[in-house]
N, C-alpha and C positions, 0 to 999 in steps of 0.2 A: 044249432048247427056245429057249434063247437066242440060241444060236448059228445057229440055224434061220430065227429072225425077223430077227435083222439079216443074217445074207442074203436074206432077202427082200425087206428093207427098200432094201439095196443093187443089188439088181439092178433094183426099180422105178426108183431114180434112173437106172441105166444104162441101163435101156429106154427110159427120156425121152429121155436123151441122144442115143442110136443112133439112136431114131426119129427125132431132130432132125436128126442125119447122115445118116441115111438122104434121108432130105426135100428135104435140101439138095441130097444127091449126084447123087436119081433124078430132081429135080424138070427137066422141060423149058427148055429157054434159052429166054428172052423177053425182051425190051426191060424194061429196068427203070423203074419213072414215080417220079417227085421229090414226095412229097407233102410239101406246107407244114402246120406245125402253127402255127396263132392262137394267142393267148392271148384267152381269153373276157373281161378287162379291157381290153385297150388301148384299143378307143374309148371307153371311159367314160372313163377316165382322162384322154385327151387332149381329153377334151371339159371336163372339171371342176378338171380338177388348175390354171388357171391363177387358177381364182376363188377359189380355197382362200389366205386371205392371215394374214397374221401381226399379231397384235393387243397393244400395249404400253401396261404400265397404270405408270405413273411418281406418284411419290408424294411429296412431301415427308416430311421427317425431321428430326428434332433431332439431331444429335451432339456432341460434344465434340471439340476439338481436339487436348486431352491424351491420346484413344483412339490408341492403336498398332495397334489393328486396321482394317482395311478396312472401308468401308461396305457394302462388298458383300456383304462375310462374314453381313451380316446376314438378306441377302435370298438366293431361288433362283427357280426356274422356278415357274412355278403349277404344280400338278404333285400328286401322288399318297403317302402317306407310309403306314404300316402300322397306323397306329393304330387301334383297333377294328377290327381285319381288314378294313379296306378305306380308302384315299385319303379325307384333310379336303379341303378346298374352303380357297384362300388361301396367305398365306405369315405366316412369323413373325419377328418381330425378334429374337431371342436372348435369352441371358443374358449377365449379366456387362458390360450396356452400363457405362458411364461417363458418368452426367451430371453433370456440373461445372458451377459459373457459367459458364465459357466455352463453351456452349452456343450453335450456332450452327443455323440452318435449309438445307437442302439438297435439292434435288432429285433424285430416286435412281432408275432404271427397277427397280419391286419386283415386277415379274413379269412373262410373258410367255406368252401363248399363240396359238389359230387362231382361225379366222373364215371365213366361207363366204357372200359377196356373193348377194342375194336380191332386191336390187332397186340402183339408177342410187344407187351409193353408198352403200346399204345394206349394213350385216354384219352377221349371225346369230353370235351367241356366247353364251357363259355368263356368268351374274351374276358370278360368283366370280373370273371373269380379269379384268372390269373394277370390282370393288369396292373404294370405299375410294380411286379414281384420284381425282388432283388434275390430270391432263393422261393424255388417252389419244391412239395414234398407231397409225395403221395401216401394216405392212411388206409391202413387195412386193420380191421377188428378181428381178430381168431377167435376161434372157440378155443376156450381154454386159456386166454390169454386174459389179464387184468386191462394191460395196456394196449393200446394198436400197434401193427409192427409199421415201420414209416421207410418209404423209399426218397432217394434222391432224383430228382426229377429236373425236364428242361422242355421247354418252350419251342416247339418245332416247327409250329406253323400256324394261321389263326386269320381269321378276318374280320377286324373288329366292327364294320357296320351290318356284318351280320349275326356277329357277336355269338362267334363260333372259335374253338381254339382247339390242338391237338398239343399231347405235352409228352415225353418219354420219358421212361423210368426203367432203365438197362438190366436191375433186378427185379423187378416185375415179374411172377410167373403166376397169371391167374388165364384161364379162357376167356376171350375174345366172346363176344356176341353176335348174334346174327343180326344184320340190317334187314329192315322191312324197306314197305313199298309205302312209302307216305300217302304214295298219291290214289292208293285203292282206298283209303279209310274212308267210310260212312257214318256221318250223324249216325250217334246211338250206337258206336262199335264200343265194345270194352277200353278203357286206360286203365294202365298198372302205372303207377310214378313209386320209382324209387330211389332212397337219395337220402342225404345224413343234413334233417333240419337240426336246429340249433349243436352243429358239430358233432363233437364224438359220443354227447348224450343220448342221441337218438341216431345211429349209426344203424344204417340198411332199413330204414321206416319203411312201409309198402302203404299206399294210398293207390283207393280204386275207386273207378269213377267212369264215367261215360263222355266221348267226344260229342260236346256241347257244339260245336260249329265247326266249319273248316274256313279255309283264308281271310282268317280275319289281318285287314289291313290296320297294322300296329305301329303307328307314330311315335317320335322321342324326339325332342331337340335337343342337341346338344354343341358346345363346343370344342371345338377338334384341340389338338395340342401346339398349333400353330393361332391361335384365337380365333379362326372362324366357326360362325353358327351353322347349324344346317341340321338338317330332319330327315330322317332315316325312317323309310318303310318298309317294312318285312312283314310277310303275309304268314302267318302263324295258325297253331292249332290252337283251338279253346276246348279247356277240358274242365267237370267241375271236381276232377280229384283234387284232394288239398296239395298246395304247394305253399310252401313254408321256409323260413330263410334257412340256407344252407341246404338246398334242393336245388338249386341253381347249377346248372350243366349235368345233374344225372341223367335218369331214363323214364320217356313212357315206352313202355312196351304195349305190344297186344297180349292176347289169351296164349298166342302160339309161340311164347316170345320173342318176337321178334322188336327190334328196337324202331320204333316209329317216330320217334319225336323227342325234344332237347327241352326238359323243363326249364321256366328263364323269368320269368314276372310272373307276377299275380296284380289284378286289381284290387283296392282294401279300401277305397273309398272314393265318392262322388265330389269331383270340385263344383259342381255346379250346386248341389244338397245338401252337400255336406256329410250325407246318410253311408254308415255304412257296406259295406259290399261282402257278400261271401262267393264261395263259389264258382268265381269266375278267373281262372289259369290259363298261361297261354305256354305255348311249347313250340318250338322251331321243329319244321318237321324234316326226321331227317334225310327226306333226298334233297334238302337243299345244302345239308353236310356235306352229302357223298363225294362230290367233287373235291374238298380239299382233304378228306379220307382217304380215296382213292390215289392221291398224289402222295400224299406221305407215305404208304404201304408200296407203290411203288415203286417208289425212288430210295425205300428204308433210308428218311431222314432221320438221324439222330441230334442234328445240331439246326438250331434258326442262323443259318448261313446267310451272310448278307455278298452282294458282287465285290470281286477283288478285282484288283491288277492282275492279267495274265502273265504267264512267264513271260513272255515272247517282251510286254511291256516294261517289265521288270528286268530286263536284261540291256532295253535301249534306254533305263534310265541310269543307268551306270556309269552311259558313256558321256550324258548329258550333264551340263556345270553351267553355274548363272540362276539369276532368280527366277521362278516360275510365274506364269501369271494366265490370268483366266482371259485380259483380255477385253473387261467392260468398263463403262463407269457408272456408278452408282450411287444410292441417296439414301438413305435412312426413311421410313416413315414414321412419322409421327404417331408414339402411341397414346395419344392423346384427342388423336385424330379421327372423328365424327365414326366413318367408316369401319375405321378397327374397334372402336368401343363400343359399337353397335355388331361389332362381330360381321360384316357383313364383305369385309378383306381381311386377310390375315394380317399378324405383324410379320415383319422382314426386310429386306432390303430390296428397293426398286431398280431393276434396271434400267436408265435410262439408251447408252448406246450399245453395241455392240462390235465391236474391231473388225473389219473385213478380213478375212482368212484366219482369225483368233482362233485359240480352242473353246473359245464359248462359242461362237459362229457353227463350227464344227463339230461341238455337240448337242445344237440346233436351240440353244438361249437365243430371245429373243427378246427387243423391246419393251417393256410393258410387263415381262416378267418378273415376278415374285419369290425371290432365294429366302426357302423360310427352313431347308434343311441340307447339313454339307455330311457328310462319314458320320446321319445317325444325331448329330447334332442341331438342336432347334438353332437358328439364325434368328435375332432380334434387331441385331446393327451391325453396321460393315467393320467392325472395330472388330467383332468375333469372324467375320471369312477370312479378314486377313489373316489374324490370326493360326488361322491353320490353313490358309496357301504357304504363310512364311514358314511354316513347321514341315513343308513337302519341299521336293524339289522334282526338276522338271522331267516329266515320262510319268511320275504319281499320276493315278486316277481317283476325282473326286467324285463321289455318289452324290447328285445334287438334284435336290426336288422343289422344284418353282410353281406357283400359282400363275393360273395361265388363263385372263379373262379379253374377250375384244373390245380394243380400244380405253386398255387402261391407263394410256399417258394422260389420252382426253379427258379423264375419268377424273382422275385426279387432280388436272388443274382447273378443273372447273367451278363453280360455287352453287349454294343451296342444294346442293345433293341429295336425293330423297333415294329411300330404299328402293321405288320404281326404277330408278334410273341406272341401279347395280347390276350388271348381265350377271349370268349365272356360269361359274369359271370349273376349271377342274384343275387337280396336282398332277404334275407331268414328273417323271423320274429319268436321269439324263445321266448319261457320263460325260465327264471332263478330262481329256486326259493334256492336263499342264505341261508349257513347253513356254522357251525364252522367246518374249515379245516386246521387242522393242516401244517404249516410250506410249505405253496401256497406262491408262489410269484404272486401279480397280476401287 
């Protein structure tokens, strides 16, 4: 019987064949016609691929001069790493540094990734390629050029748990892109990703690929700048075009190019397997950009403007003389303490009262709350607010941002705490405006 079916097996391939020979042999002469095959990319591509620009986040650093190792060694591409089965956000500075008295300050380019022009100078990119920059610079590749020409660039607007950023760059002149409609895409539409993996080596790469899923729920723990933990979900597109380090904040577009999505991780391997991963990309799609897009074009933000003092404030504090004060008393927490080292409260200062008609009263601080930032500055102990209440005087307004959860006095003086028992708080953003208060302890 075996021998029966692979001959059967073998004469259907030869009846393919023969009948292809035959076909060919019997077929009529005609005129043969020249058909051109497209590619269903190339106009999109050469319609987006020159707005797609490279984004460089430079940072100061401390080193030693007695270190044998390179500065570089310390930094890499913004870029993607294995850890929890999928790419961190960021770069790290190593082990092993060397700091010495002879410690010196240096300026370092400590990552690099893409960006996708959205408006007359505008770039669309991710929190995570510009975080933590002390000078950012936008790269552009010419034709004809060895080098990239590089603009000056600033930070305008961004939200980092969506891990979306806008940055301007005033000599900037390339076209803007069209925004799509995230929300029409279909399993199986086309993706374009374009983007400069590993830097200005591979400057404008195009990877193409198919939308593999849509809202996929994308988890990340992390913590915040104040030491608390917490986990961020954002519902993303999954694509299997390659994305690669330094493709972080470009574009997927569609066919039509339109810009659909904010390349940002890749998964590269299984914590649970251990086994490799290919394939599998995710992207912010961008109508959940749009909103703070749309704000910035709006309002042509050119500067990350933080709240001031109004005139009107600034002219009554002129008239005002004597110490300022907020008005509270407060306690230091321990950061040694269960809760903060388990990240599960911030560090900062606790308030325990609050002064009856105080300007903390009046800027609605209240008991139980958590001063972990003043004008931009993290708060660890009450040693730093005063510090810069003493440095104001009275009519200043302070920007002050408190963790704010129910029943934190109880919270805290209580014992065997279990992470059960921690309600879930939010950061509240307040102003202060400082005035002479009689016999306040802050």
């Amino acid at each position: 019987m075996k021998k029966h079916l692979l001959g059967y097996v073998a004469l259907t391939l030869v009846c393919v064949m023969i009948g292809s020979a035959v076909g060919i042999t019997t077929a009529p002469a005609a005129q043969a016609e020249t058909t051109i095959v497209t590619s269903p990319f190339t106009a999109a591509i050469a319609e987006v691929r020159s707005s797609v620009v490279g984004v460089n986040n430079y940072q100061n650093v401390r080193y030693s001069n007695r270190n044998s190792y390179s500065i570089e060694d310390f930094f890499g591409d913004f870029g993607f790493g294995g850890f929890g089965g999928f790419g961190g956000y960021g770069n790290g500075y190593g082990n092993g540094y060397d700091r010495s008295p002879q410690e010196q300050v240096q300026e370092v380019l400590a990552g690099t990734g893409s960006g996708v022009v959205v408006g007359n100078g505008y770039v669309l990119t991710n929190f995570h390629v510009v975080e933590d920059a002390t000078r950012l610079e936008i790269s552009v590749k010419e034709e004809g050029k060895e080098d990239p020409t590089t603009y000056a660039s600033t930070l305008v607007a961004y939200d980092e748990n969506l891990d979306v950023a806008v940055i301007y760059a005033p000599e900037l002149k390339l076209p803007a892109v069209k925004l799509g409609d995230s929300d029409s895409l279909l399993v199986g539409d086309w993706a374009i990703c374009i983007g400069n993996p590993l830097s200005e080596q591979f400057t404008g790469t195009v990877t193409v690929g198919i939308v593999s899923a849509l809202d996929r729920a994308v988890s990340s723990t992390n913590y915040d700048k104040y030491g608390r933990k917490e986990t961020i979900t954002n519902t993303m597109i999954q694509t299997d075009a390659a994305i690669n380090a330094g493709n972080s904040g470009g574009g997927m577009f569609s066919v039509t190019g339109e810009l659909m999505g904010i390349p940002t991780l890749k998964y590269t391997g299984s914590a649970y397997s251990g086994s490799t991963i290919e394939g599998i990309g995710m992207c912010i799609p961008i109508n959940a950009a749009k909103p703070i897009i749309e704000d910035v074009l709006k309002n042509n933000l050119t500067t990350n403007v933080s709240k001031t003092a109004s005139s009107a404030e600034d002219a009554a504090s002129a008239s005002l003389v004597g110490k300022p004060r907020m008005g509270v008393t407060v306690a230091n927490i321990n950061q040694n303490y269960s809760l903060v080292v388990q990240g599960l409260i911030p560090r900062g200062v606790l308030i325990h009262e609050v002064e009856a008609f105080s300007p903390a009263e009046k800027a609605g601080i209240r008991a139980g709350d958590i001063i972990v930032d003043i004008n931009d500055t993290v708060i660890t102990n009450y040693t730093q607010m005063n510090e810069i209440i003493a440095s104001k005087k009275a009519g200043d307004t302070l920007q002050v941002k408190v963790y704010r959860a129910e029943g934190m006095l109880d919270l805290l003086d209580g014992e065997s705490i279990t992470e059960q028992d921690v309600p879930e708080g939010e950061y509240v953003d307040l102003e202060v405006v400082l005035a002479i208060v009689d016999e306040v302890k802050q």
